[in-house]
N, C-alpha and C positions, 0 to 999 in steps of 0.2 A: 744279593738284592738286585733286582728289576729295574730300571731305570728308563725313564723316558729319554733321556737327552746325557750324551755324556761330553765333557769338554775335554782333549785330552793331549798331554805331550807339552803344554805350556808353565809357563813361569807364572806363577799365583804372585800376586802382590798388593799386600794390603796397608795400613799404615803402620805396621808393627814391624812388617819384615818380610821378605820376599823366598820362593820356594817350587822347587818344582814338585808337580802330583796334577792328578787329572781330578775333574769335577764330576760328581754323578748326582743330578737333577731330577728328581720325582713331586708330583703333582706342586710345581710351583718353587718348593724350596730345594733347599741346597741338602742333601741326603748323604752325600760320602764325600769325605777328601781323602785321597790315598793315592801311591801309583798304581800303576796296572790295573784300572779297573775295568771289567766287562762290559761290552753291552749286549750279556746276554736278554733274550725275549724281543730282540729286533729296533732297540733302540738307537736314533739315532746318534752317533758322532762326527762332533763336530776337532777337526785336526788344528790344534793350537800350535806346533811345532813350533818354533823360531818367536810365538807371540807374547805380548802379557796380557795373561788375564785379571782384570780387574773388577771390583764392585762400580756398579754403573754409576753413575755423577749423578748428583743431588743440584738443580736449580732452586736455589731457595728467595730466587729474587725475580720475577717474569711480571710483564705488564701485556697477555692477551686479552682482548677484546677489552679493553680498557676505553672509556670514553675520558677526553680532555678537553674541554671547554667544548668547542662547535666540532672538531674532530672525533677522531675513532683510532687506535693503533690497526692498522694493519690486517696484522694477525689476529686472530680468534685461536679458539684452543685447539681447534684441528690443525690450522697452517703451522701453528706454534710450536705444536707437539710434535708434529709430523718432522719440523726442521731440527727440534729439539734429540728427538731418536736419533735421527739419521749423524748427530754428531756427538753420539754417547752420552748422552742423560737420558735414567730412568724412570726420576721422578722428579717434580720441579713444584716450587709452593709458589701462586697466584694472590694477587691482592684484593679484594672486596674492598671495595670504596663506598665509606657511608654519606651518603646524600642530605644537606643539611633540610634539616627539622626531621627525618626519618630514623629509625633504630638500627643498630648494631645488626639484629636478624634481620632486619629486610637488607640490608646489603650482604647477607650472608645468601639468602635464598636465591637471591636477583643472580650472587656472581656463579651460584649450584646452576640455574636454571641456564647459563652460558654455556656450561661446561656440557652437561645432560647428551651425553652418547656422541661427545665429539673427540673425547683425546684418545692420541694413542697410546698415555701415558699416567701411570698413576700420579695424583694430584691431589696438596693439598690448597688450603687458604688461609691468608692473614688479615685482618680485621683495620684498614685504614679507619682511624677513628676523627673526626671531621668537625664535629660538633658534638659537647658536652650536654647541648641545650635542654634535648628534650626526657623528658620523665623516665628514670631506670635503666640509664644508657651508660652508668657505673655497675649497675647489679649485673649489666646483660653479659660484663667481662666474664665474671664466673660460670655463668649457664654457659657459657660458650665454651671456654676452654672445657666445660665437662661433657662436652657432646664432642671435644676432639679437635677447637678450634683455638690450641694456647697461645696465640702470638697475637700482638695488632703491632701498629703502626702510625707514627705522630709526624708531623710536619711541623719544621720550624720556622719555615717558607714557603711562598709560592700559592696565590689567592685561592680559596676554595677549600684550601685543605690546611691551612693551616690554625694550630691553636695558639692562643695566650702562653705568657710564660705559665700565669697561677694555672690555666688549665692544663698543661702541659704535668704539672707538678699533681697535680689531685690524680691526672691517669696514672702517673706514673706510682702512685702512692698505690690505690687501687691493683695495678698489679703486682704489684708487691706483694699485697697482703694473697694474694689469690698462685701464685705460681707461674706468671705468664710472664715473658721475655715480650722486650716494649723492642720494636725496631724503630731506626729514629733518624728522620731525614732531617741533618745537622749543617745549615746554612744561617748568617747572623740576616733576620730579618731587616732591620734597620740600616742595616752597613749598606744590602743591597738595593735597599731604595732610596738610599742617598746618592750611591754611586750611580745608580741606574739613572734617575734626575737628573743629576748635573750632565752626563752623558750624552742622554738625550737635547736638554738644551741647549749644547754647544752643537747641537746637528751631529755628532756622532753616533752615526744610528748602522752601522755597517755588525757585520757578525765578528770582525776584526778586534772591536771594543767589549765583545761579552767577557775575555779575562778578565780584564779592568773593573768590570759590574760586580763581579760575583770573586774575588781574589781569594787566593788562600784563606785569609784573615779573615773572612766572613765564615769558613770552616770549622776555624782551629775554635774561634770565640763558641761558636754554636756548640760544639765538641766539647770543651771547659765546662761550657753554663748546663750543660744537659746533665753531663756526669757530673756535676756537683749536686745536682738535684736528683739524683737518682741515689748518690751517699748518702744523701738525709736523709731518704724515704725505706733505702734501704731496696732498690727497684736493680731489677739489673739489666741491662740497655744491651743494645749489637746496633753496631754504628755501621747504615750500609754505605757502599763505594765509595767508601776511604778515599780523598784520592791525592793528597800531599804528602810534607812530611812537614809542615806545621800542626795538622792535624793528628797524626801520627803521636807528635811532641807530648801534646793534650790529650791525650790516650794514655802514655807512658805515665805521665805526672796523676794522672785519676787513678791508674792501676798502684801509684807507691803511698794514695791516701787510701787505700784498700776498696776501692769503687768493680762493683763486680761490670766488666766491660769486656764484650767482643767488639772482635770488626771482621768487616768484609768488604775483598778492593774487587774492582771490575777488568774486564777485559781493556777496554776503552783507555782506561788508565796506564796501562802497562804498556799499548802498544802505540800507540797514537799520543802526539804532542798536541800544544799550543798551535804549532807553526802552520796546522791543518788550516787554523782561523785565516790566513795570510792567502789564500787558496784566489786565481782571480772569478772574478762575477760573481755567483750566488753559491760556489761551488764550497766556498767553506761550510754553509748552512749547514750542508749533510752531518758534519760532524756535530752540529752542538749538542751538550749533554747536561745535566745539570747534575752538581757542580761541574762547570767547564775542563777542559781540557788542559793540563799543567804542562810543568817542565820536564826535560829530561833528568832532571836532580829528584824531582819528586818521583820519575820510574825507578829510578836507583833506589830512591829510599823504601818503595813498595815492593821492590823485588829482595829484598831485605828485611823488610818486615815479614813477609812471604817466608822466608828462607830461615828466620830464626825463631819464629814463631808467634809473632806481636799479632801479626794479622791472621786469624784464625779460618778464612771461607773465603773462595771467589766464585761469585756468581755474575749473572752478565746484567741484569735491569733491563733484558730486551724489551725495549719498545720502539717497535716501528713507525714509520711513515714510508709513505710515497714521496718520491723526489720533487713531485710538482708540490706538494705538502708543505715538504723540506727550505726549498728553493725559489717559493713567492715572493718575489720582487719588493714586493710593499710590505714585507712585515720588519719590524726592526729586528736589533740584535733580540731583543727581551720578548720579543712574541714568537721568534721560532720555534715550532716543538721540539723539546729535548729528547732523545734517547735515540739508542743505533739500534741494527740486528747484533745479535750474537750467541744465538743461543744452540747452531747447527757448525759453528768455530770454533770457539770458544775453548773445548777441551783439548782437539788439536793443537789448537796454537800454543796451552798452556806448556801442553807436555811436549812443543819443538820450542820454543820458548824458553821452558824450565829447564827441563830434565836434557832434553835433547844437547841442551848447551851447558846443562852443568851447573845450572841455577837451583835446581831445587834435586833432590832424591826421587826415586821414584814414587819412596813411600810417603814422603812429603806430599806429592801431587794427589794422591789416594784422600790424604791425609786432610786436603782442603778441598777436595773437589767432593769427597762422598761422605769421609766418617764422622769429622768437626759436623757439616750440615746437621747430620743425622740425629747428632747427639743433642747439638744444640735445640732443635727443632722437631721434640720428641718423635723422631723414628727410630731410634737405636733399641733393639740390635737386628732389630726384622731386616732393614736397611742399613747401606754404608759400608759394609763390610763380608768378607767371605769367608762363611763358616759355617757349621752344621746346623740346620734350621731356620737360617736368615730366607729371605725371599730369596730367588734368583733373577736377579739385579746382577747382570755382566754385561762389563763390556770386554772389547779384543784389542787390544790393541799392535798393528804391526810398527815398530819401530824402525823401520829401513821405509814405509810408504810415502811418495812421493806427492804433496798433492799443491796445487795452486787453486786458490781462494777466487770463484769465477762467479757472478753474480746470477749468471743465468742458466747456474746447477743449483742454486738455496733453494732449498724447502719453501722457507718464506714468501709470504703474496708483497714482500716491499722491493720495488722494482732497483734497487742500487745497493751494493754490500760497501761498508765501510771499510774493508778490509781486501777490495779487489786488487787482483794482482798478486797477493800475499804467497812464498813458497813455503811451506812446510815438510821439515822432515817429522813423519811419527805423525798417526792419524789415526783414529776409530775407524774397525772395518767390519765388524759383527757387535751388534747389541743383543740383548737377552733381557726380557723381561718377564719374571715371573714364570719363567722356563721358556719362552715363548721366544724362537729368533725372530726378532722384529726388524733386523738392521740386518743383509746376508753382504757383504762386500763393496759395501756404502749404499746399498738401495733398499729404500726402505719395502717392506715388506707388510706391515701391520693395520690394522682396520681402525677406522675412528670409532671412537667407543666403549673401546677395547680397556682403557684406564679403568682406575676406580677411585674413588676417593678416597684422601687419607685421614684415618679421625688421630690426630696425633695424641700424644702425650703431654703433658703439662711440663715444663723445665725444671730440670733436675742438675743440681751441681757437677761440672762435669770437672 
């Protein structure tokens, strides 16, 4: 056989088990796994010697070109995508935010029309559902998952986007009956605007106090009450950026009353504490995230869940700002915007983090960075994995590369990385998309545009 692109002399590693043999890549997909394979017909090779090669990372969690009250993130889908490649993701799923009194499809079109010839990245969408209000905004769940759009997205917090409990239970009911995985931003509403109140009117208005606002127990409750209502219905939830281990607790106890329940923790979570808040002037702002930033006990417990299988995916939430954004003097703790970059780190760090220290397997890191996504968030088996016919979706990984985390090498248009300074052993150094090197030795190389969209699959028992 002919081949366009061969990968070869590397360590394959997927989440089953790891193997040496070279890759031969024709029109897109993966065509031969074997050793010694040819390139004959002038094919190029690529020399994997000493590296691993993996199925490229699945972001199933990004906030580009995302508007937030009078703001905007950052990123749009080019800067995003662009930052996203360059740190070994192939494909990443974006949020559609529905506009209240508007439909499910115009915020499906609205967030198409964002994307339209800008990523360098296949992509799909999830369906933030905002408002029940208006006419057939239940019926649109199922049109939509059958055009390839099976997930949405509930809030249980945070103004604008949040629903009622009963509302909250009727979605959840509705995708139940239809095939669709509910993602569910799990925060006790009420907890937080108690706490938040008194807070403020003791003049406590510093970013030092947003633990206090938003604590664990605002988590773990929201987490309990969702998956009890999702038992009843019969719905089955993915709880994103996990990020304690009270919450964790309420995951475990939903999964022994038989509650079908994922999770997924974030970068932010694992590497970054509380103590960031303590930072002097406005410098803690950078970090805030929502839910906030925990303990070193609650790293522990997530690198553990991680590690034995509780927590099925980590994706990043990147959503950016500008430092001047971040860091405006006059906003309190509770009107800073949340979220960090992470979406051009993120696998690096995982796998010097994880694997590089012994935390996680290799095939574990495979395992929650590409194949879980995949499954979960009908791309399996096109994507996620490497094997005869999937897309080719690789990345390279060289495990001896050396790299420091510098704010003014990101992809990213947000002018400060949360993560500067940072050393990492074990780094993405070649991507592959779709046969295509898009990433040749950290620089990207690929055209905006160049993505496609993903029409997924409906969720399937995994």
């Amino acid at each position: 056989m002919e081949f366009d692109l061969v990968v070869r002399g590397g360590r394959l590693v997927t989440a089953e088990g790891s193997f040496e043999a070279d890759l031969g890549i024709k029109d897109g997909k993966i065509a031969a796994i074997a050793r010694g394979l040819s390139n004959s017909g002038g094919s190029r090779v690529i020399d994997a010697k000493g590296l691993l090669v993996l199925p490229g990372a699945i972001d199933v969690h990004t906030h580009f070109a995302t508007n937030v009250g009078e703001g905007s993130t950052a990123d749009d889908y080019e800067s995003g995508s662009r930052a996203a490649a360059a740190g070994g993701i192939t494909s990443f799923v974006n949020f559609a935010f529905q506009e209240h009194g508007k439909s499910l499809r115009q915020a499906v079109d609205a967030e198409l029309a964002k994307a339209e010839g800008k990523s360098h990245l296949d992509y799909g969408v999830h369906v933030a559902i905002t408002d029940i209000g208006p006419t057939g905004v239940l019926d649109e769940i199922d049109h939509l998952a059958t055009e390839g759009f099976p997930s949405i997205k509930l809030f249980t917090t945070i103004d604008d986007f949040k629903l009622s409990d009963e509302q909250i239970i009727t979605v959840l009911a509705s995708a139940a009956r239809h095939g669709v995985i509910v993602n569910v931003h799990a925060e006790d509403d009420g907890l937080i605007r108690y706490l938040t109140g008194e807070l403020l009117r003791q003049g406590k208005t510093q970013v030092s106090h947003l633990f206090d606002a938003r604590p664990p127990e605002a988590e773990a409750l929201a987490t309990a009450r969702i998956a009890a209502y999702a038992k009843a219905v019969g719905s089955v939830v993915y709880f994103v950026h996990l990020s304690c281990a009270l919450a964790l607790d309420a995951v475990r106890r939903a999964r022994a009353a038989g509650t079908q329940v994922f999770v997924e923790t974030r970068p932010a979570y694992l590497y970054l504490d509380r103590s960031r808040y303590q930072l002097p002037g406005q410098e803690g702002n950078k970090y805030v995230t929502w839910p906030p930033l925990r303990e070193s006990a609650d790293q522990l417990a997530l690198w553990d869940g991680l590690r034995n299988g509780e927590i099925q995916t980590y994706a990043t939430d990147h959503t950016t700002w500008t430092a001047a954004q971040k860091m405006n003097p006059r906003l309190t703790f509770a009107e800073i915007p949340g979220g960090v970059s992470n979406v051009q780190t993120s696998i690096g760090m995982l796998y010097s983090e994880g694997v590089s220290r012994g935390r996680l397997t290799e095939n574990q890191f495979v395992a929650v960075c590409s194949t879980n996504p995949a499954k979960l968030f009908g791309l399996w088996p096109d994507k996620g994995t490497l094997a005869v016919g999937a897309d080719a979706d690789i990345m390279l990984i060289d495990p001896e590369r050396r790299v420091t985390i510098q704010s003014r090498a990101m992809e990213s248009r947000s002018d400060f990385d949360p993560y500067e300074g940072y050393q990492a052993t074990g780094w993405p150094s070649t991507v592959i998309s779709r046969g295509e090197v898009i990433v040749e030795d950290g620089r990207v190389q690929s055209r905006p545009g160049r993505g496609q969209l993903l029409r997924r699959s409906r969720y399937r028992p995994v």
